[in-house]
N, C-alpha and C positions, 0 to 999 in steps of 0.2 A: 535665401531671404524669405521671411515671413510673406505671402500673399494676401495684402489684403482684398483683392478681388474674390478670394477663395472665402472669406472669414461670413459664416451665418454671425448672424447678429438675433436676438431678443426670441429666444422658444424657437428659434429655428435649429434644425440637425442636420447636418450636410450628408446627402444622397451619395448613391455608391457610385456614381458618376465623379460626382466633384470628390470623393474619398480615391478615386483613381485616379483623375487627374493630378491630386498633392503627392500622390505616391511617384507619378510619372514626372511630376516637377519637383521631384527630389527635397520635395518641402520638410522640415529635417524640427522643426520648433511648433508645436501647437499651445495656443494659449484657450485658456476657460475662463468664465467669472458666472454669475448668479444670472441664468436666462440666454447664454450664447455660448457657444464652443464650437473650436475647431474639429473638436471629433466626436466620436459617439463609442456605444458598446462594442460595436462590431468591429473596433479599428484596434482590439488587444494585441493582435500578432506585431502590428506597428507602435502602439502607444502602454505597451503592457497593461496589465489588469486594471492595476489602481490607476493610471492615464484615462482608458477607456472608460472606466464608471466616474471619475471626476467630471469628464466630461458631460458622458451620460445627464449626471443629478445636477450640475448645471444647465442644461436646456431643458429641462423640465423644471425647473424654475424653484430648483431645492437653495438652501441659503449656503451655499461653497464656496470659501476663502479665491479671491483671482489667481490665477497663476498660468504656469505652462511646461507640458512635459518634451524632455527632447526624445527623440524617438529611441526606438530597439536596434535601429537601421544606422544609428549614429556611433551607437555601444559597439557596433560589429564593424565598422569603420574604425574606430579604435583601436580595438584590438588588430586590426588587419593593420595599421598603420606604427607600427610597434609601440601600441601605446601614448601614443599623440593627437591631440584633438583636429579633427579632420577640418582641410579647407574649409572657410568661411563660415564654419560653424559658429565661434564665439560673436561676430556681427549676428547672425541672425537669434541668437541666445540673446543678446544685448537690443533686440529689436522687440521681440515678445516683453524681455524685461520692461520696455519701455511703456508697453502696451499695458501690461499689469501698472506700473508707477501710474498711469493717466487716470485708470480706474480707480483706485484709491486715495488719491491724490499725496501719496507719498513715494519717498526715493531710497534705494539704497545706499546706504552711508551719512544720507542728511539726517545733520544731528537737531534740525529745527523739526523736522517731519519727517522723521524716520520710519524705513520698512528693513521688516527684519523678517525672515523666508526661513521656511524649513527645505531641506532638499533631502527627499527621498528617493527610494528604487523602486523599481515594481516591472515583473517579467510578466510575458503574456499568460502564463501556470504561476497560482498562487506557489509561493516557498518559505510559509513565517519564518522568521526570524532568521532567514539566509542573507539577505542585504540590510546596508548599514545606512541608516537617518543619523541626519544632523537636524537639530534645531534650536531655533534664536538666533540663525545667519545672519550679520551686518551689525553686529555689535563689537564695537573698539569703545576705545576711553572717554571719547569725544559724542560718541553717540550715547551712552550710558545716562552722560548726564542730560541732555536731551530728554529721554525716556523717563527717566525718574523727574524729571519739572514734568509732564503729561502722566504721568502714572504711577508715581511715587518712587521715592526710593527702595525700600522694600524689595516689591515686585523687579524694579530694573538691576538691580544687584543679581538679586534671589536668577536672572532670568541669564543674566552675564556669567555668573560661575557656572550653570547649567553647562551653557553655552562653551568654556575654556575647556569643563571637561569632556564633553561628547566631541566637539571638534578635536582635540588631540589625542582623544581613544580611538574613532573614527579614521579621521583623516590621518594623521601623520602618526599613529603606532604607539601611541604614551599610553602604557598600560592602566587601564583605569584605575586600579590599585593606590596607583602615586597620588592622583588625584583623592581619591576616598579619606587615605591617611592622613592628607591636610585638614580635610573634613573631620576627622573622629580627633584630630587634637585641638582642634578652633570648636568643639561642642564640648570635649573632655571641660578645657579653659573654662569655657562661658558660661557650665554646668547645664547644659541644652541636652535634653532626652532624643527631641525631634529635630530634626533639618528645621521646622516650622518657627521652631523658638529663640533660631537666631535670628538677631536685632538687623538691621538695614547697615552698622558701623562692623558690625561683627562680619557682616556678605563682603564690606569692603576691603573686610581683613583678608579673607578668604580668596578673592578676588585679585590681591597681589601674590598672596604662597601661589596659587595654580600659575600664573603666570612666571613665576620662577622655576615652575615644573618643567614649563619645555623650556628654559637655559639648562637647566638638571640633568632632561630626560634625553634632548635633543640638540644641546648646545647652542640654539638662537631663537631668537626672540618670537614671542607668538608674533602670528602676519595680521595685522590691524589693519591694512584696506580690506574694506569689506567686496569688491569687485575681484580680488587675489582669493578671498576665504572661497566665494560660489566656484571660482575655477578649481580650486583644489580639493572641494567638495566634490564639483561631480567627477575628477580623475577618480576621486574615493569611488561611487557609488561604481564608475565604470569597470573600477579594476578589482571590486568585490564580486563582478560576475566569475569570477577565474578564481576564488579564494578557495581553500581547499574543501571549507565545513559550504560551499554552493555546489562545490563538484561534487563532494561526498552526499551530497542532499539527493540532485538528479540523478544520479548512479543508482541511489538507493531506490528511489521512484523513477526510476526507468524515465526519467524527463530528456529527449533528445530533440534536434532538431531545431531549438530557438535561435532567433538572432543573438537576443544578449538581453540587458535591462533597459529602461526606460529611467526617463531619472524625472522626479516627479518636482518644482520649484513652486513654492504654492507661501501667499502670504501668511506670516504667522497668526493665529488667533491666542489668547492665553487663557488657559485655565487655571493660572495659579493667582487670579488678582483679586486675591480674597475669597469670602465667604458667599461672594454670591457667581462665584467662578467655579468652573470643575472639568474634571473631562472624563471621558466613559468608552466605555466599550460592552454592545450589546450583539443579540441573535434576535430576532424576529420571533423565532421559536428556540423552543429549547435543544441545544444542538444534540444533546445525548441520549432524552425520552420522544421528541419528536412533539411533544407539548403545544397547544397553540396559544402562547403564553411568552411576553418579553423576560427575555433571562440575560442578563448581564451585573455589570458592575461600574461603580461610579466612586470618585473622590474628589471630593470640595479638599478646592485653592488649590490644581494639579495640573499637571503636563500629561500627554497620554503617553509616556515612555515609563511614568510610574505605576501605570496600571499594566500593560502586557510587561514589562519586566519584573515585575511581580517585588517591584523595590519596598512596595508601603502594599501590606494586606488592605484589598478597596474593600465598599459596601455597597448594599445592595441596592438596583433601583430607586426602591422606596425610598430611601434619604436623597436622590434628585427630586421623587414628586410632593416629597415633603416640604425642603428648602427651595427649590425651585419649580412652583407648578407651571408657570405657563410655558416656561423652556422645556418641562415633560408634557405637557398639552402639545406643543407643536412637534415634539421628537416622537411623540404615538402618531399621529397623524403622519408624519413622513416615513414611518416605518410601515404606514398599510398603504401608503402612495406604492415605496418600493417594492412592496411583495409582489403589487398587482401589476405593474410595470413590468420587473424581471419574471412574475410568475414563477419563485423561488422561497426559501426561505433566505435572509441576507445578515451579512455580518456590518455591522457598521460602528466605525471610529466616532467621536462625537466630540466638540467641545461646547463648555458653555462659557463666555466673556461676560461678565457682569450682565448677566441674565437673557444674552444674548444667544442662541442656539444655532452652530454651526456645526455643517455636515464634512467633516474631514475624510471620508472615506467610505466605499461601503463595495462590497462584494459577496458573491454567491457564496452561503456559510458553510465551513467542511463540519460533519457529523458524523454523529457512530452509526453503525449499521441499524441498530433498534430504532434510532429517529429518522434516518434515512427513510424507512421502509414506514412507519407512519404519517410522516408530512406526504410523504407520493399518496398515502389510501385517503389519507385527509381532504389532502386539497383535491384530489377527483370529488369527496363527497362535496366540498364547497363550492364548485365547481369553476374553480381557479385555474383547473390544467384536465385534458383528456388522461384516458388512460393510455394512447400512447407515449404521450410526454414523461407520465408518471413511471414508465417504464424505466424512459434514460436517466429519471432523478434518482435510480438507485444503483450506485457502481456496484458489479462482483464481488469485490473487495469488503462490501459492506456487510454482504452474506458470510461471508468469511469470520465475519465479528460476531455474528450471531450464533456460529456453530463451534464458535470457541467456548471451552468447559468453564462452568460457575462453578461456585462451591457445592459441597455433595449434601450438607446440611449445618448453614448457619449457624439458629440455633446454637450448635453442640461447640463452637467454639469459643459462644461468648465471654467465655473466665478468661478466655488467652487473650483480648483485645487488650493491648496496651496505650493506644492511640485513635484518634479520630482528627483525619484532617478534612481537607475538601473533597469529593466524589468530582475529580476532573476527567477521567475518562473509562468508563463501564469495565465488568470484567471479574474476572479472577488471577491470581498468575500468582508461583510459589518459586520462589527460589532463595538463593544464600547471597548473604547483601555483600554486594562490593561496594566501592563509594570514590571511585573514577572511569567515564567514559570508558578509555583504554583498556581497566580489567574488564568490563565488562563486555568490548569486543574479546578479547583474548579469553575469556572463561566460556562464550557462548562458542567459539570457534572448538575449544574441545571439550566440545558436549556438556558442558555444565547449563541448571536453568540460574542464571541474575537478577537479583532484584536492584538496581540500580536508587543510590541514595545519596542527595546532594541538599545541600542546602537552597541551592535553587539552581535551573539550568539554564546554559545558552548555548547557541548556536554552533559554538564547537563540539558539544557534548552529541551531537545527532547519531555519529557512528554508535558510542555505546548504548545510546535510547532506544536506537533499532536492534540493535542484539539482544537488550536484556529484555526478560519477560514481563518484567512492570518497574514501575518507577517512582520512587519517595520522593517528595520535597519538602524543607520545611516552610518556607516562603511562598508568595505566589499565590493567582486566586484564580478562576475558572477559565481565566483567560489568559495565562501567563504562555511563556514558551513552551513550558512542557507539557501543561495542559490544549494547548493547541497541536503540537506538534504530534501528541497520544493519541488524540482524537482522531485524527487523520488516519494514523496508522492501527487503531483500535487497539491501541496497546495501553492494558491496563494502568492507570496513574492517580493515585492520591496525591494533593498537593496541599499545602497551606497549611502542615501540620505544623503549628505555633511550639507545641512542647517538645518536640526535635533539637536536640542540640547534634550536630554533628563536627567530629573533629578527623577531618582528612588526614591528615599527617600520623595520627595515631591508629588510622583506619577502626574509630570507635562511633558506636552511632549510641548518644545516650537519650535515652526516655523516661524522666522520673527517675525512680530509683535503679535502673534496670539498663545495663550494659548490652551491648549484641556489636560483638566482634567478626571483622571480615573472615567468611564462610557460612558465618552461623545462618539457619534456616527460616525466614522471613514468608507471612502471606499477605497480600492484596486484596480488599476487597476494593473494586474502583467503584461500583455503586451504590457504594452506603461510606465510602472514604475510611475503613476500617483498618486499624494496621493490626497484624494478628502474629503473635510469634509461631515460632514454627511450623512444621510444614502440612500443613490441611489439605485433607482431602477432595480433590478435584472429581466434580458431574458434567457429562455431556449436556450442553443445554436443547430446547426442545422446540421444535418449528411448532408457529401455533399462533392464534390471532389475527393480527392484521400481515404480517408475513404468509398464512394461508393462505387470505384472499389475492394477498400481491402475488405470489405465486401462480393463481389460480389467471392472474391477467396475460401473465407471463405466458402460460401452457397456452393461454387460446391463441395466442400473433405468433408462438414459434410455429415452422414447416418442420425443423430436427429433431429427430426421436433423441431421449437422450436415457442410457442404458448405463449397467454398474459393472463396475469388475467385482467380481461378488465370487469366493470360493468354499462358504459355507454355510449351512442353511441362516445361520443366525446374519452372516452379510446379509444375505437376500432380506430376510426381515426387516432389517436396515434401511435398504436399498429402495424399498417397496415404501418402506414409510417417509421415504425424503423423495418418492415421486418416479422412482425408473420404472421405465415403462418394457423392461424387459433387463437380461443381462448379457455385457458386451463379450465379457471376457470371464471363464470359472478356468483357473487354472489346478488340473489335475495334480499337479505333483505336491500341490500344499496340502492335501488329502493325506497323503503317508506318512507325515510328519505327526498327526493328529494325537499317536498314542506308540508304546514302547512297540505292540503289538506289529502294528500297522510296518514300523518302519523296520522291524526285529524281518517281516516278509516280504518287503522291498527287496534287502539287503540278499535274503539269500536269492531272491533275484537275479541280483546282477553279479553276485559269486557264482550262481551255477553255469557249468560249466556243460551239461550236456541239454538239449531239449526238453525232456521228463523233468529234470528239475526244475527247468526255468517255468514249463508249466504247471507243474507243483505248487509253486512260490505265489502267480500267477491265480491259482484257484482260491487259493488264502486272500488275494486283495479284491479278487472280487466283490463278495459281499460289502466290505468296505466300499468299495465304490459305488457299490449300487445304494444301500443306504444313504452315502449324501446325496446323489443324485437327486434320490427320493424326496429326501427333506426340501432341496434347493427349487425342484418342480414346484411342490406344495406351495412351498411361500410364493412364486412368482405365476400362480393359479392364473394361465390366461395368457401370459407373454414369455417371447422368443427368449430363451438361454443356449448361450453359446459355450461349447463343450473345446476346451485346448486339450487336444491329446498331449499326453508328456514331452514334457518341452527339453529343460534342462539335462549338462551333461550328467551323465549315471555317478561320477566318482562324488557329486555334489550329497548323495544321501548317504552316502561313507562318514563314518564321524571324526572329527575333526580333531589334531594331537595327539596324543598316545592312544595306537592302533592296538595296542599286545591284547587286551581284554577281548576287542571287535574279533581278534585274528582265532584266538584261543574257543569263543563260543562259535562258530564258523567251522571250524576241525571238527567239531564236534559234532552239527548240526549238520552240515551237507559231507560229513565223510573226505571230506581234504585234508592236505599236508600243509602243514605253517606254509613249505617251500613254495605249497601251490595258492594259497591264498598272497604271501606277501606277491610272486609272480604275477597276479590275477589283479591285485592291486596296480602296481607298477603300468600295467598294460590301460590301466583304465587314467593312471591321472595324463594330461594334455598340456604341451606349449603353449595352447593360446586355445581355452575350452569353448567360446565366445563362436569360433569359428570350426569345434571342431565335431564331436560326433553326438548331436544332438538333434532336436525335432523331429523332423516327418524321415532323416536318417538313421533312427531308433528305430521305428517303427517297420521302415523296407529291412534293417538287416538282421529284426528279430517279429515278425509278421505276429506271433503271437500273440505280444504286447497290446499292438494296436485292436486284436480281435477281443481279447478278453474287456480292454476299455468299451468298445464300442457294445460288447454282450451288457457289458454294467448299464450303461445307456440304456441302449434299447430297453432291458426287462427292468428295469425303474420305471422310465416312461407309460409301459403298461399298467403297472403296477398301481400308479398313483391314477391311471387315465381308467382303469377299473373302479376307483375310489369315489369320480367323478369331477377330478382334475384336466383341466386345459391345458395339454401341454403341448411345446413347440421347441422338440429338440433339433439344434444347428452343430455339426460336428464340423472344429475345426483343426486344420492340421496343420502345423507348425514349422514355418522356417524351409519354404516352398520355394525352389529355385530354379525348376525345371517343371513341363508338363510333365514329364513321364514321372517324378516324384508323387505329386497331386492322382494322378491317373493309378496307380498301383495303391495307392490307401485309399482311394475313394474307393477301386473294386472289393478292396478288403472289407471294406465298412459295411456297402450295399450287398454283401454276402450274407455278411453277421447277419444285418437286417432282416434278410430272406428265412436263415433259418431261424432266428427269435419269434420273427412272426408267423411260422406255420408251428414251433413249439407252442407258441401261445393261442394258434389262431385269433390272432387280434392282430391289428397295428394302427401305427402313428402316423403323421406326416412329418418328416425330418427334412435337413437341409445338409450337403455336404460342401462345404466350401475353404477356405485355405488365407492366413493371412500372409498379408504383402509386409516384408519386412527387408527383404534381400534386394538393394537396387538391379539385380537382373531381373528379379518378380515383376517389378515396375515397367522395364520397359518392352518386357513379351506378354503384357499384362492379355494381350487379346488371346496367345496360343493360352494361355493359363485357365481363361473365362470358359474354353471350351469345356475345361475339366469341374469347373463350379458353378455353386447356387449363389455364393455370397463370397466378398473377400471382405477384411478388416485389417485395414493400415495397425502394426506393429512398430508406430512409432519411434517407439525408444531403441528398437536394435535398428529399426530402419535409417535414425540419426546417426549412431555407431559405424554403423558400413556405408554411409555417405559423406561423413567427415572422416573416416576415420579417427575415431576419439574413442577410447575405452569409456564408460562411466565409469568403472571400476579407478581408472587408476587420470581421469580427469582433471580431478583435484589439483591436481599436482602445477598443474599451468593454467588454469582458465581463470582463477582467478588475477591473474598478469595479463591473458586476455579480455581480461571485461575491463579490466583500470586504464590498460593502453591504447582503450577502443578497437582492435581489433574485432573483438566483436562486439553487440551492444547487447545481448542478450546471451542467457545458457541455454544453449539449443535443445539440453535438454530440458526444461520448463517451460520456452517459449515456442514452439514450432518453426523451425526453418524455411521461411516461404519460400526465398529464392533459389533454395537447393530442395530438401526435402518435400517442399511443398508442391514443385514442378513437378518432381515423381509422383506426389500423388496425383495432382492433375492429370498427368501423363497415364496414368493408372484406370482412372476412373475412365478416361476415354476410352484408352484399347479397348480396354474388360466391354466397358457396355455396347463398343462398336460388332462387337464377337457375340453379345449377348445384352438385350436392352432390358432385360427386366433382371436385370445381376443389380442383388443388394448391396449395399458398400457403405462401411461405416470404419472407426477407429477406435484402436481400447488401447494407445499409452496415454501415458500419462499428458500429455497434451490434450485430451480429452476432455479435463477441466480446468484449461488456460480459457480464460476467455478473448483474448486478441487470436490462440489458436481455432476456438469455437469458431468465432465469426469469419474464418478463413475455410474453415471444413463446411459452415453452411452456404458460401461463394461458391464454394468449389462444385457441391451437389452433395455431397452425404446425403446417406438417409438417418444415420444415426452418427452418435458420439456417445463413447464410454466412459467413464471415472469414478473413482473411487467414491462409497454410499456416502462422506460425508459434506462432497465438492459435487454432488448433484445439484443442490440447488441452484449454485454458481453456473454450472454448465446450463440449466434451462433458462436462468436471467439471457446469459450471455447468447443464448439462440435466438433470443427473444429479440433482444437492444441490434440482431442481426439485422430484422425485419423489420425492422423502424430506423 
């Protein structure tokens, strides 16, 4: 039962007290109107997003239609109760109901003073276009005509077939298709261009075919108590949490852990009732330059389901402040109420009722990385938000967007533009058009890039939107589904490209004169909305502006160093110029690959079969080693580089398929018999190489190996520290599972050392240390510390011999485990707290108990997770490693640690 003892009244917002006591009294129904609400922003987990800000912009005294949401806690009651509405729920639904009819002084189903209710969803995580609105609720035959003596025929028609058809696409399954085809033969007849241009007798015509749709479609009659339509609505809204394109949404953005929806009952407002009516949908700022400038869109005589479903191409602002100023005088003014309020940029629904400005919604606006990252430097300059705040308005994710490739030069491809539609989400992206979700899941899964091409999209389409690399539509305006849903995911989207004809069936996309059939090579430009044929060349795009300085806010509140896995001087360059403050990981063996030469003295390498040769082979990659060295010191002038002695197993630089040429120059070259090379081979390939004669057991059972590496070290290091180079070399050894492992190449190392430096009379200050990758490394981590300066989690093989899971051959069932929930993440992308994660902890303890000034960082690739970041700066790191172009992601996410 509704409390009214609980309910603030007039600018008042209920305290976290009384917000715990409704929770503890199981209070299940909260209502709102203009100046009082049952909740506020903070009660999302309970009243989802759009619940919590209806609330919200009613106690601050915004103009919001009355209503009441039922809770997230009711959705999960449902579901738990196979689908059934939980004890005493519909009294207390029918009690709030009550509460809104007092306020408005109208009822549901009365056809003298009629209320007619939208019923929407909204979880505590925004999800466009995941849940399903109904609007025009409590219209039957009896009320219709009611509504049209108050409001014209026209309008109550025009609002009643709305009405037939959202409620039977929605709720009970009637493909909206059956409905539309009534429409395009009742406009065919009438000779009607627009929905607009039929007549108020012509809605009534239309008004019986859809009602003959569900006999057709469903065999019985549409349900005319309007009390039966709200129940069957919200089973709708309830059992759309479970629909497959909501799971497929959360799955894809990692959304876990919510109760359910919220279902939002809110009186209708109309914007279709004429020319002095409309409805809108805006951003505070501009969501994709970060602009501090209203950007949205508007359409006179409209419902807002015709503006995000991108049904009618809307216009811009400027035609509300034109035809309606003072309903845009007061909707500016309540959009710099909200900013100052949420201290945010905000997305907000709008309608206007015969000149009338009402707030239908508003929430935190999702944005591309490039606007992201200017409203946070903005509003600090305005002094709207600190810069710690400024830090968390900018997710990981959004860096991500910004170090995705533009075009490489414009310009040069302007003869090939064939199109120009809307610029809905930033970007570049090239691929070959399919023109169904499904191929374009299935083309991204083997290896193809997609440009996904539809006439307009919905909420089913999300799987192929997230696979393909950018997205066409011909419909749709900056705010449709696909345009919101791209944005989100910084996935490049033109939309609203009018001279698109597409025809699916024939998988033809025509423009003008000009065919492009499924495969053919498509480009994107999403920032100037350009469609370009074929396949244009891709640029790294470049840190610089206002992302400098955000970065620079970033670097001052982390405590985490954050270092590159960088294996050749050009990485370091790289590396250096997106901010690493050192290198985590250089792995030696991508060295040899570098040139025929290189890899031509590897090979005889691991063919030789007596010591002279091996060190023969050996003198030959020296140089090579020592040169990159050289180079890799230079660029990181001043910070610690971390050296991985050869890691992988030896039969890996062996060439791959037809051996007879490799065998044949080998005879030749190290004086063997085919009989003794193919032998020589055989002996080296491995059942399971993963676990077999690899890392620091290279090195103990050919000692050479590791000395000639550690000779390249050392006299580079000189070399460049002669030049007047800062160097700080860290030598690590690989795949350590014992002390006595670590302890015999550390003595090898500090040999070298000894004699390099009385060769040279000069030296360095170096570090020898050993990464943890092998869970027995982890839990002897203290006997291990004796033997090191520094250890570095090895992540990725560390996950391998904790789950036992090949990456290699993964694939094969994780994808079965991530859809069946077995796991909620890929262990290898997300870091494993509760397993993996303990051994690091575990790790970090021994080691520094054995030794408290032991450095300890990570270089897999969990290095630039940032839910793994903020786990590794808990933990104690001193550093975290990742790839030069997921550095900046990794310093946000140290940062957003510390705040």
């Amino acid at each position: 039962m509704v409390s009214q003892v609980l309910t603030s009244r007039k600018g008042d917002v209920p305290s976290p007290i009384e917000i715990a006591k409704k929770t503890m009294l199981g209070q299940r129904v909260f209502t709102f109107g203009k100046g009082r609400s049952e909740g506020n922003k903070g009660m999302k987990a309970l009243l989802g997003g759009k619940g919590a800000n209806l609330a919200e912009m009613a106690s601050i005294g915004l103009s919001v239609p009355p209503g009441l949401t039922i809770s997230t806690e009711a959705c999960q009651q449902y579901q738990l109760k196979a689908k059934n509405l939980p004890e005493g729920l519909w009294d207390e639904i029918m009690i709030g109901l009550q509460s809104v009819e007092k306020d408005i002084g109208a009822s549901l189903g009365d056809a003298t003073k009629p209320l007619l209710v939208s019923v929407r969803s909204g979880a505590a995580i925004s999800m466009p276009g995941m849940m399903d609105t109904v609007l025009n609720l409590g219209l039957n035959d009896e009320v219709v005509v009611g509504l049209a003596a108050k409001s014209g025929e026209r309008f109550a028609y025009d609002s009643y077939r709305r009405f037939l058809d959202m409620f039977g696409d929605v709720v009970l399954g009637i493909p909206h298709t059956a409905f539309e085809e009534k429409l395009e033969n009742v406009k065919k007849a009438k000779n009607a261009k627009q929905d607009t241009d039929l007549t108020a007798s012509d809605l009534k015509e239309l008004v019986e075919l859809y009602k003959q749709v569900y006999v057709e479609v469903k065999g019985e009659e549409f349900p005319s108590d309007p009390k039966k339509q709200l129940e069957l609505a919200i089973r709708a809204v309830f059992d759309s949490w479970d629909s497959p394109r909501a799971i497929k949404y959360r799955a894809i953005n990692k959304i876990s852990s919510l109760k359910g929806t919220a279902v939002n009952i809110q009186t209708m407002v109309f914007g279709n009732m004429g020319n002095t009516s409309g409805t809108g949908v805006l951003f505070t700022r501009n969501p994709s330059t970060g602009e501090n400038m209203l950007y949205g869109e508007f359409l006179v005589n409209a419902q807002g389901e015709d503006v995000v479903a991108g049904i009618r191409t809307p216009q811009d602002l400027d035609t509300m402040k034109n035809v309606m100023p003072e309903a845009y005088k007061e909707l500016v003014e309540n959009c710099e109420i909200l900013e100052k309020h949420y201290k945010d940029m905000m997305d907000i629904e709008f309608t206007v009722q015969e000149n009338r400005l009402w707030m239908l919604q508003c929430r935190v606006g999702k944005r591309t990385g490039k606007g992201a990252v200017k409203m946070a430097v903005d509003m600090v300059k305005e002094g709207l938000v600190d810069i710690r705040s400024a830090i968390k308005m900018v997710e990981p994710q959004h860096l991500d967007q910004l170090l995705h490739p533009q075009f490489k030069d414009p310009s040069a491809y302007k003869s090939q533009v064939i199109a120009t539609g809307l610029p809905a989400s930033p970007g570049a992206a090239v691929g070959q058009v399919v023109f169904s979700a499904e191929d374009a899941e299935e083309w991204n899964a083997n290896g193809k890039s997609a440009i996904l091409v539809r006439t307009d999209t919905s909420p089913e389409d999300v799987g192929g939107m997230h696979a393909a690399a950018g997205i066409l539509t011909a419909t749709g305006g900056m705010t449709s589904h696909a345009a919101v849903v791209a944005r989100g995911w910084g996935k490049c989207c033109v939309s609203g490209c009018s001279n698109l004809r597409v025809n699916d069936a024939m998988k033809l996309l025509v423009i003008g004169d000009k065919e492009i059939k499924e495969g053919e090579w498509l480009s994107l430009n999403g920032t100037t909305g350009e469609v370009i044929l074929g396949k244009q060349p891709l640029a790294p795009s470049v840190v610089s502006g206002d992302l400098e300085k955000f970065m620079s806010w970033a670097d001052e509140l982390r405590r985490l160093k954050v270092f590159a896995n960088a294996d050749t001087p050009e990485d370091a360059l790289k590396a250096r110029k997106n901010g690493a403050q050192g290198i985590g990981l250089c792995r030696t063996e991508h060295m040899f690959f570098a040139s025929d030469e290189r890899i031509g003295a590897m090979r005889k390498m691991i063919m030789a079969t007596t010591l002279e040769q091996r060190k023969a082979a050996l003198d030959q990659l020296l140089p090579f080693q020592k040169t990159d060295f050289e180079g890799i010191f230079r660029a990181m002038d001043g910070c610690p580089v971390t050296i991985r002695l050869l890691d992988p197993p030896l039969h890996e630089f062996l060439p791959d398929g037809n051996i007879d040429e490799f065998v044949n120059d080998i005879t030749k070259e190290v004086g063997m018999t085919e009989e003794e090379v193919y032998s020589r081979i055989e002996k080296l390939s491995e059942v399971n190489p993963m676990l077999g004669f690899r890392g620091c057991r290279l090195g103990i059972s050919y000692p050479e190996l590791t000395e000639m590496q550690a000779r390249a070290i050392f006299q580079a290091a000189i070399n460049v520290q002669d030049q007047g180079v800062e160097v700080f070399p860290e030598i690590m050894v690989p795949l350590v599972g014992t002390p006595e492992e670590l302890r015999h190449q550390a003595s090898l190392i500090r040999t070298v050392a000894k004699k390099v430096f009385a060769e040279r009379s000069s030296s360095v200050k170096y570090k020898v240390g050993t990464m943890i990758e092998i869970p027995r490394a982890a839990l002897i981590a203290d006997e291990i510390a004796e033997e090191a300066e520094f250890f570095s989690f090895g992540t990725n093989d560390l996950t391998q011999m904790t789950f036992g899971y090949s990456r290699d051959d993964v694939s094969k069932f994780l994808p079965i485990y991530l859809s069946k929930g077995i796991l909620k993440h890929d262990p290898f992308e997300v870091l494993d707290q509760k397993g993996v994660g303990q051994l690091v902890k575990l790790a970090i303890e021994k080691g520094r108990s054995a030794k408290p000034s032991l450095k300890v960082g990570i270089c897999g690739e969990h290095g630039g997770e940032p839910n793994s970041v903020a786990f590794f700066a808990k933990a104690g790191l001193d550093y975290v490693s990742c790839s030069p172009f997921r550095l900046p992601i990794a310093r946000l996410a140290a940062a957003q640690a510390e705040v």
